[in-house]
N, C-alpha and C positions, 0 to 999 in steps of 0.2 A: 784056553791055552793056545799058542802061536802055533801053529806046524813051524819048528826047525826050518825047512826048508823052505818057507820066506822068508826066514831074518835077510840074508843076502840082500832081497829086493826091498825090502821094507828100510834096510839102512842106506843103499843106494838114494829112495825118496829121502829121508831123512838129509843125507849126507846134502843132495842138491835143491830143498828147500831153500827160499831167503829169510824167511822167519829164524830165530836163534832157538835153538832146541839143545833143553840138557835136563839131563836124568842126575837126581841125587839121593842118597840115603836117606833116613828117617831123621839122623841128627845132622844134617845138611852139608854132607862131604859129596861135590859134585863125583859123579863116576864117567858124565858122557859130556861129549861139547863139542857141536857138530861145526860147520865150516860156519853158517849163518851166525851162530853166537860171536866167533871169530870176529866176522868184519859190525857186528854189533858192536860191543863190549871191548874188541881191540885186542882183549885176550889171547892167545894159540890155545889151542888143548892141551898140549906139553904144560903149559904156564896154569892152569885152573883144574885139572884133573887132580882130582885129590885132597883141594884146598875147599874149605869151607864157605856157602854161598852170602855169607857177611859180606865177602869180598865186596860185593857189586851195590852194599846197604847203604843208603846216604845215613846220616843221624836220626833215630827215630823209626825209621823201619822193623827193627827185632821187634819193635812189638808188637806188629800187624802180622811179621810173620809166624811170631808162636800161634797170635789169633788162626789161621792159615792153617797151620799145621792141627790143630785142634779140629779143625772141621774135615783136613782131608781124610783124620785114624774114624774120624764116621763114616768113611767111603765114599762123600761130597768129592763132585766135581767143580773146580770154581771155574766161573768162562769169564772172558772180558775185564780180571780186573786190572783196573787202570794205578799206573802208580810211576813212581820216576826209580831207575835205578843208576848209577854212577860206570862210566866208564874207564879203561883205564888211564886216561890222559886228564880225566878230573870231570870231564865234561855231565854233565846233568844230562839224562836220555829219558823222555814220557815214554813208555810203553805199555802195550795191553798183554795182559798176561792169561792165559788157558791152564791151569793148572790142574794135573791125573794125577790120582794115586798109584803104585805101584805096590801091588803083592807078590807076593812069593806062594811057590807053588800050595804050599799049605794053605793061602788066606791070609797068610800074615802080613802086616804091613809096614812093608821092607824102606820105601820111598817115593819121590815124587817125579814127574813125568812135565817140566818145562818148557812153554811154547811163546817165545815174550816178540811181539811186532813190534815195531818201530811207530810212535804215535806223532814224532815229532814236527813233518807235515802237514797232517790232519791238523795237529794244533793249532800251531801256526796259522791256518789256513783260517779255523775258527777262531782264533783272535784277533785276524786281520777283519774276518768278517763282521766279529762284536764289536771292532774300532768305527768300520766303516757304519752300521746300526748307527752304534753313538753318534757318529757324528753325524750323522743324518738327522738323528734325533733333534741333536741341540742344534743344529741349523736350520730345520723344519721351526724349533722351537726361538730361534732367535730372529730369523723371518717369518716369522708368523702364520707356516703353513702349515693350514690344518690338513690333517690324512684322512680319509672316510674310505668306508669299504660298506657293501651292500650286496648282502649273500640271499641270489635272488630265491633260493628253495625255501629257505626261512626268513626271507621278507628281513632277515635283520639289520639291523646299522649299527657299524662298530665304528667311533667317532675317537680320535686321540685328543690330547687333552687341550691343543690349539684350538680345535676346532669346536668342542664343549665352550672354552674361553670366548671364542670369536661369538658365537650366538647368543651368551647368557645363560647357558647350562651349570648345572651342576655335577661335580664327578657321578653324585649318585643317581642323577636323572637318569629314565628309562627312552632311548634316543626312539623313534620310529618316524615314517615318512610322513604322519601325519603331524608330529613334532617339528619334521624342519620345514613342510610347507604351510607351517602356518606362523612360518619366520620371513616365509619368502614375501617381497613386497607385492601387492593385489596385481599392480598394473604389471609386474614381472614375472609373475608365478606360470602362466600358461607356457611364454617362450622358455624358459627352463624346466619345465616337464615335458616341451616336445625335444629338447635337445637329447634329456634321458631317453626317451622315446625311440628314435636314433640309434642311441648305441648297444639300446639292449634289443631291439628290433634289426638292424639293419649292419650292427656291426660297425657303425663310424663313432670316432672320437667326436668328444665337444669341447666347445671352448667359448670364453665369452666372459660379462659382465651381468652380474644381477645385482640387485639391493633388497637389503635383509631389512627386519625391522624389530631390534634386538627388546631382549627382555626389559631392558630399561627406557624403553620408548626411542632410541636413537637411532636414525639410518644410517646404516654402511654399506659403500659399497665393495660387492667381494669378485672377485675373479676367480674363475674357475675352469678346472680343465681335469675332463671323466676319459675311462674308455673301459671298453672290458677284457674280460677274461676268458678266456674258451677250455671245454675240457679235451680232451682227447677225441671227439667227436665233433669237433670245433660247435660245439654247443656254449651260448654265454651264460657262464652259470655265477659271474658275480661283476658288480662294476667297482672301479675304485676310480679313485679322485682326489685330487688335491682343492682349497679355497683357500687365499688370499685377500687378508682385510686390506685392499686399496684405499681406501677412505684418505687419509693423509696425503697419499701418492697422487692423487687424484685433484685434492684442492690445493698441496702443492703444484702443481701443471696447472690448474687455472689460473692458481695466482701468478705464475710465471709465463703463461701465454696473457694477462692480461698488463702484468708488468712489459711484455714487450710492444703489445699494442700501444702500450700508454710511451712508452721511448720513442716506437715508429709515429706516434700522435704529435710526440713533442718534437722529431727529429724530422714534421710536417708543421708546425703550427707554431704560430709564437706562443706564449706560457699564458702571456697576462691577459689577452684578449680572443686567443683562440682561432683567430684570423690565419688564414694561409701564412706559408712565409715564402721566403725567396725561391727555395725549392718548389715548393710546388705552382707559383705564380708560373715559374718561368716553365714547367712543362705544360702548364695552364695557353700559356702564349703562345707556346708550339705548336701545342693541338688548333687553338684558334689560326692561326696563319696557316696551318695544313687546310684548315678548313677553309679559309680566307681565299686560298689559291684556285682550289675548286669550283668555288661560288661563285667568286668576283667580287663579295662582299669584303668589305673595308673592316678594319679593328683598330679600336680606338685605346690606348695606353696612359691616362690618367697620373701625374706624379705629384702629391699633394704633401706640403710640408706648412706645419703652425707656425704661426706668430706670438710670441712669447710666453711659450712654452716652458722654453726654460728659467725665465721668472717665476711660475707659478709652480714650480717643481721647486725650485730654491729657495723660495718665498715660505710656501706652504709646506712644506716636506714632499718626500718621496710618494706618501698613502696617497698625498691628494692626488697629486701628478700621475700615478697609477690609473686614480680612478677617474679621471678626467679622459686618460686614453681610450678608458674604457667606453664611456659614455659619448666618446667622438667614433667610436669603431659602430658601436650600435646605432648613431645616426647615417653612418655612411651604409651602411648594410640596409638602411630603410630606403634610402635611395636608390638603390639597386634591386635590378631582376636576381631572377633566382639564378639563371644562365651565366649572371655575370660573376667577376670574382673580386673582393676586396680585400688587401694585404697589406699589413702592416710590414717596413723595412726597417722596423726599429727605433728608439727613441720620439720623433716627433713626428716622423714621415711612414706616408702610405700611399700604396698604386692600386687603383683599379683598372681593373680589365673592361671592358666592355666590347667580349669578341665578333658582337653580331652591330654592324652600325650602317643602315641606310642612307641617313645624311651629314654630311658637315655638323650639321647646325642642329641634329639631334645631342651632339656629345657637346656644342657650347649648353646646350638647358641642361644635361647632366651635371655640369662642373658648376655653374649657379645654381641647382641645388643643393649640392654638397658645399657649397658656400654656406649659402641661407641656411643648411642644419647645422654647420658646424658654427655659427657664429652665433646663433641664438645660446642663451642665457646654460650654463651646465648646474644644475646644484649639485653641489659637492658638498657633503659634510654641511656646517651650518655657512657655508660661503655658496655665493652665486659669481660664477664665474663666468667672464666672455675670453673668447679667443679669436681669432681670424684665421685664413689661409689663405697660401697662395697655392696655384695649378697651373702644372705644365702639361702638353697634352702632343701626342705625336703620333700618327696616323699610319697604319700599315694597309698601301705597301710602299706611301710615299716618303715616310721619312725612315725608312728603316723595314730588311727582312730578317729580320732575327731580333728574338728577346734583348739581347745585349746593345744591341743599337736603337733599340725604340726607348728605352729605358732610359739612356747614356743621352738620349735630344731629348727625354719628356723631364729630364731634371734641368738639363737646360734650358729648356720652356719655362721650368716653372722660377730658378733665378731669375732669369729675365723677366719673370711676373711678378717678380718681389721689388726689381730695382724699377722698374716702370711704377706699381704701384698704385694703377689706374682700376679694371676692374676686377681684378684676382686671380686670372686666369689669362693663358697665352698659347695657342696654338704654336708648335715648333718652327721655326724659317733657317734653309742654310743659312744664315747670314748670323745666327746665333750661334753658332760653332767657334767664329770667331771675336766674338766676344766673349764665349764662355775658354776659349784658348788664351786672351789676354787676360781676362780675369785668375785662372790657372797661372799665367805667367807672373803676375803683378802680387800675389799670394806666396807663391814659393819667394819672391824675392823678399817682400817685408819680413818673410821668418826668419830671413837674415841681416836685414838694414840694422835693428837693435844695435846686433853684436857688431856689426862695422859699421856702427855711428854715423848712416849716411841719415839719419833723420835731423831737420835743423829748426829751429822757431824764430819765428819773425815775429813782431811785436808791433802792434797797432796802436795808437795812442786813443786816450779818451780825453777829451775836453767839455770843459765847462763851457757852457753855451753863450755863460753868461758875463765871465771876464777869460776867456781863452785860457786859461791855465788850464796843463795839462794834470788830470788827477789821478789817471792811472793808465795800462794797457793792461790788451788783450793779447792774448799768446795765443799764436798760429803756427801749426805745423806746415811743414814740406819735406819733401821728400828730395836729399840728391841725389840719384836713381846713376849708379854707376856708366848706365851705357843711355839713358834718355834725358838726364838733366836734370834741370831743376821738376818736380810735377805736384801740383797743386792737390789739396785737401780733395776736391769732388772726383779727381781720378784714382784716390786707394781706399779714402776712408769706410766708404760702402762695405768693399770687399773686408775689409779689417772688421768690419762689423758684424759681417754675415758670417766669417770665419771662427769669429772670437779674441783673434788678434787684436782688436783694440784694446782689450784687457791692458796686456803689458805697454802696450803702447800709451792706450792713458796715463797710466802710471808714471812711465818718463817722462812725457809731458807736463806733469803736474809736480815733477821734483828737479825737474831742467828752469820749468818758470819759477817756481820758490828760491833757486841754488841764485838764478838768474838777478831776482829780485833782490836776493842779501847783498848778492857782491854790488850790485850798485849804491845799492846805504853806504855798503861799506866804500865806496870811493868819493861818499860824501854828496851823494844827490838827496834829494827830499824825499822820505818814503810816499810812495803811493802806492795804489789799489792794484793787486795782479788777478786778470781775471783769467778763469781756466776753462775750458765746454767740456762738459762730462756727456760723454752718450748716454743713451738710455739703457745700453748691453751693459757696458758698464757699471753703469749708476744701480741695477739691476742684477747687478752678481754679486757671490757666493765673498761676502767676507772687505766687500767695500768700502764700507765707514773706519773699520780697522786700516785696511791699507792706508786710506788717506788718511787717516793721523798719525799713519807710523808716517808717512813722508811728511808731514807738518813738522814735526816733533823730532826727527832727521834733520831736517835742511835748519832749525828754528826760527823760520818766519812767522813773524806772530802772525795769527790766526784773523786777527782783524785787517791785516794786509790781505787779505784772501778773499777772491772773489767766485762763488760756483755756479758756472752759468748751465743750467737745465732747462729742455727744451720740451714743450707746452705736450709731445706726444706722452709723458710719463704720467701728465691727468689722464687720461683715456686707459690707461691699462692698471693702475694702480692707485686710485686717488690715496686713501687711506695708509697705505704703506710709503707713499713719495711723501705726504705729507709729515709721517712718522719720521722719517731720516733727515728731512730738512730740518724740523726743529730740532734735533740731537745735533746737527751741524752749525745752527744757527746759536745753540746755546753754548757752543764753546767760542763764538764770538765768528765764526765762518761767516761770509754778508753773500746771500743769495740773488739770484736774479734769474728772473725767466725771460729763455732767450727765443727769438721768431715766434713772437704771441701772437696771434690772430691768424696764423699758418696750418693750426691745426682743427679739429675739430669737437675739440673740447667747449662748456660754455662756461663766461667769462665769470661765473658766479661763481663758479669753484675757488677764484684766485683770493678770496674773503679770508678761505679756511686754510688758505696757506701759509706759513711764515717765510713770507718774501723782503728783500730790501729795494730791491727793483725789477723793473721791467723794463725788454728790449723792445722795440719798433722794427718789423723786420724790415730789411731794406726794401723788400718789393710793396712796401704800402708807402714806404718814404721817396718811392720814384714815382708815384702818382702824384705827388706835389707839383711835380714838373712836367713831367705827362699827359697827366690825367687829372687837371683840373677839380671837374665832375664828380671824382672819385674818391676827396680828401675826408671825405667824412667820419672814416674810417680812422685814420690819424689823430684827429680832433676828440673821436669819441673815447681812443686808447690812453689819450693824456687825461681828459676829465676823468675819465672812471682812475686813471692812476695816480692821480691829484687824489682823488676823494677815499682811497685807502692810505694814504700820505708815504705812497710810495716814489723812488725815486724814476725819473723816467728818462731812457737814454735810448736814442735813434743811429739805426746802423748805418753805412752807405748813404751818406751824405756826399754828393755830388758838386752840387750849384749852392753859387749864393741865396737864388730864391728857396731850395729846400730849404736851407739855414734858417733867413727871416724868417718862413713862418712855420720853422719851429719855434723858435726865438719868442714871437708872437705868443703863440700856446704857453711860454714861457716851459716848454721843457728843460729836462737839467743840464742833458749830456750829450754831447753825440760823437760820435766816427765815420770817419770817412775817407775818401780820395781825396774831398774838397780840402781836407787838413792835410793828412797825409796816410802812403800806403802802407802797408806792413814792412816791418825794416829789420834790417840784421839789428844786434845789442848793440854795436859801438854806434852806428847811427841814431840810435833811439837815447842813447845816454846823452851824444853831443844835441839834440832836439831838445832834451828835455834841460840841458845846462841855457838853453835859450830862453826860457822863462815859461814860453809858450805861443800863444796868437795871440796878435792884437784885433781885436774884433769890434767893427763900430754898428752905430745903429742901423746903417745903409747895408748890413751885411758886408757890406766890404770889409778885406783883410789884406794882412801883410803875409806873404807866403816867406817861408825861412826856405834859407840855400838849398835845405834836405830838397825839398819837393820838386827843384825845378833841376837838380840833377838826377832823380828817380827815374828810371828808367821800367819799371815793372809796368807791365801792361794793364793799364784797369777791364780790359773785358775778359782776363785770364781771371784777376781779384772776385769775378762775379759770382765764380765758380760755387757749387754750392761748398759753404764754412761749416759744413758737420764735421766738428772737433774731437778728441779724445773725451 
């Protein structure tokens, strides 16, 4: 029983608990409802005093509570139970419920005694925390990291299910430490048992990389990171730890540090041959010249470019030419120290360094080696290929201190060792600067003569040796050069050559003399033969035979009007293929001719298996006639062998009467010359040839026509070299 005389006090605690406390009957009519129920439930006590505790029932409740009520008439006290009751504003409330019997003074069991907290914090609290769990879980689970725990009093290992996965376990396997160190890789098992070592010892975290050696024989490696646990006594009484299967992560990063080594490779080295490139040459030359300065030792700068390269690229395909570059890098490399550097600058051309050079005359036997390698025989595929070069060569610290100028005279050098010609190589001289400055001048301008038609052709006549009639011309270019005049074939053609310009430039050459050639039929002259000089650049590019039959077959000059003079260098680089495209040329009725035969050095047996109509005399064997007595043998031997192929035979640069007679003598067919006349505009060559021709006697004497004796063209300009389009 209460002593009376604390109710006072007992309801005072009640009244100022925050828990909600209320007393009801046995058939659930609340009788108490303290201030805490209030701000619980929302209720007042004026409002719930009296009324039946349904009120607060979500759906479903009556029947837990009769359950409830059945166990409190046993005199059960229920604690803690948990359950939701409804407030007055609708809202859903978790609370934990203490629920007393109440008797009456007899024992009887009058009602209950309700004590209900607020759980809905605590909730919250644990369902924020089973979110956070979860998601831990499935992002452990989704990154592949496994959890271990290692409870050092009972030696156990509790493994989650990443981590089972990651090793080859099974959910049912029995995990222990002698289970996962005989996972661990041999050569790695000790440094990962001294890191555990460490932490259970010494109290430090670890962290690192091992590789495991999983149940199905494959290595991974895993990352890991332990530390421990302390109790109360800061004693370690358990370690935990996470593992990550890097493996992927891992040969991802190699393959992408070795993808960058192979770009920094290629963004250092050309592709095809593996040779330095510009980049690194040129800090290659910087370091050498820092060192240069130091020493007092000299550096030699090497600029090497092929000779019909791009024949055999266009000829052959691409693969060949590929592999030819290839085979010209790996003899230039055999040439060279290990100290030195050789670099390819692309397409046909390559510079070697040679940073350490005690004499002159060390780095000429350099450059004659690299000759001598590069000109011997290449097998390519089932072909045997020859090439040549030429070498420029510029010397630090005299022609240049900086990569960019020694580079800028060693290309200069090596032009000028192309147009000389002599023996493949050229040490740099100021005095090439200005040659390579008009050569630049005289280039930029041809890429625009074309288009303003300052190119013009003169025409050379060809005569029968034998009654002066004239049977055909020769077409000559010139140049009207806006600001220097008229300039002869030997001052651009080169350059057009070495540029590629001749290309288009032959072209209109060979459709100016065809256009040239109609309109005179058409003004009622005799047709004869128009001859045309095809270079070897030309005659040697990418789609030639086409061009010139679309200008044939354009302009419709029959084809037997047409004469194509090829010069003796296109035996020496391509017998087999020069001989293929003349007879395709010769079979559409084209009449061929080889022109400055004996100029090169090809031998004369080749011209058997050629399908030729004639051959030219070049003019420098036809001035030994008059010259060089001594020396005619050469003349004599070019008509018999060209008699004895039943070719025809026609002599350039005919001068004097006496060359004439004893051509005449030999009984040659044709010739040209000054001694007839010099290259002329079209209306002079029409009013010539309206003259019949020359009257020619056995004394070599002739009757010279008007043309000649008002000509004013210079014959030692005429001498100039005639390499045509």
């Amino acid at each position: 029983m209460i002593d009376q005389s604390m109710v006072p006090y007992l309801t005072a605690i009640v009244e100022s608990i925050e828990d909600a406390v209320l007393a009801k009957t046995f058939a659930g009519i609340i009788t108490y409802w303290n201030p805490g129920a209030e701000v619980l439930y929302g209720y007042s006590a004026s409002e719930m005093v009296g009324r039946h505790i349904s009120l607060l029932f979500p759906a479903g409740l009556p029947r837990e509570f009769n359950a409830i009520m059945r166990r409190l008439e046993h005199g059960e006290r229920i604690k803690h139970f948990e359950t939701v009751l409804v407030a007055k504003s609708g809202k859903r409330i978790d609370v934990s419920l203490t629920i007393s019997p109440l008797f009456s003074r007899r024992g009887e069991l009058i009602g209950a005694l309700t004590i209900a907290r607020d759980n809905s914090d605590r909730r919250r609290a644990e369902h924020q925390l089973s979110l956070h769990v979860e998601r831990l879980a499935l992002a452990t689970a989704v990154a592949r990291i496994g959890v271990w725990e290692w409870e050092l009093s009972t030696d156990q290992l509790t493994w989650d299910a990443t981590m089972l996965a990651m090793y080859g376990f099974e959910p049912t396997d029995r995990i222990t430490y002698e289970n996962w160190a005989a996972c661990v890789h041999s050569e790695d098992l000790p440094g990962r048992e001294a890191s555990l070592r460490r932490v259970v010892e010494q109290n430090l975290d670890g962290s690192g990389e091992f590789r495991i050696v999983s149940a199905d024989g494959g290595v991974k490696i895993i990352s890991f990171t332990e530390r421990a646990v302390l109790d109360g006594a800061a004693n370690v009484v358990r370690v935990v730890g996470v593992n990550v299967d890097v493996t992927e992560r891992r040969a991802v990063e190699a393959a992408l540090r070795k993808s960058q080594e192979q770009m920094k490779y290629l963004a250092e080295h050309d592709f095809l041959t593996g040779l330095p490139n510009q980049r690194i040459l040129n800090d290659r030359i910087g370091q050498a010249i820092e060192l240069g300065s130091r020493t007092g030792r000299t550096v030699a700068l090497l600029f090497l470019d092929m000779d019909g390269f791009k024949h055999i690229n266009d000829s052959l395909g691409h693969p060949a030419g590929d592999k030819l570059i290839q085979s010209i890098s790996k003899r230039l490399l055999d040439c060279v120290r290990s100290s030195d550097t050789v670099s390819r600058q692309g397409g046909d051309e390559f510079i070697v360094l040679l940073p350490e050079v005690n004499h002159p005359e060390d780095t000429a036997i350099a450059a004659r080696r690299m000759l001598e390698a590069v000109a011997a025989v290449h097998s390519v595929d089932e072909h045997e290929l020859q090439i040549t070069a030429c070498i420029g060569i510029s010397i630090y610290p005299d022609d240049g201190l900086d990569a960019e100028t020694l580079i800028k005279n060693a290309d200069t050098a090596m032009y000028n060792a192309k147009d000389n010609g002599t023996r493949g190589y050229e040490f740099f001289q100021p005095a090439m600067n200005l040659r390579a400055v008009e050569r630049q001048f005289l280039e930029e301008g041809m890429r625009q003569a074309l288009e303003r038609a300052e190119f013009v052709l003169h025409y050379q006549p060809k005569i029968d040796l034998r009654t002066g009639a004239i049977t055909g011309a020769e077409a000559l270019i010139r140049w009207m050069h806006p600001t220097r005049g008229l300039l002869y074939p030997g001052n651009f053609i080169p350059i057009a050559e070495a540029s590629g310009l001749i290309i288009p430039i032959g072209a209109w050459v060979l459709r100016q003399a065809c256009i040239q050639a109609q309109s005179w039929i058409g003004k009622g002259l005799p047709p004869i033969t128009m001859a045309v000089n095809v270079s070897p650049v030309r005659f040697e590019s990418e789609g030639f035979l086409e061009g010139l039959f679309a200008i044939l077959n354009e302009t419709g000059l029959d084809k037997k009007s047409v004469e194509i003079e090829v010069t003796e260098t296109l035996l020496i680089r391509r017998p087999e293929l020069t001989a293929s495209i003349l007879r395709t040329l010769r079979e559409t009725g084209v009449r061929i001719a080889m022109d400055d035969l004996g100029t090169g050095y090809s031998s004369l047996s080749y011209l058997h298996n050629l399908p030729l109509d004639a051959l030219k005399i070049d003019q420098s064997f036809v001035r030994q006639i008059s010259m060089a007595p001594n020396q005619i043998g050469i003349v004599s031997a070019i008509i018999l062998m060209g008699k004895s192929l039943n070719l025809k035979l026609i002599a350039e640069g005919i001068e004097t009467a006496e060359e004439l007679k004893f051509l005449q003598d030999l009984n040659c067919d044709e010739g040209q010359g000054y001694y007839f006349s010099p290259p002329v505009l079209p209306e002079q060559f029409a009013r010539l040839h309206n003259t019949g021709g020359f009257r020619i006697f056995g004394d070599a004497a002739r009757t010279r026509s008007p043309l000649n004796s008002c000509d004013q063209i210079a014959r030692e300009q005429e001498r100039d070299r005639r390499r045509l389009s």
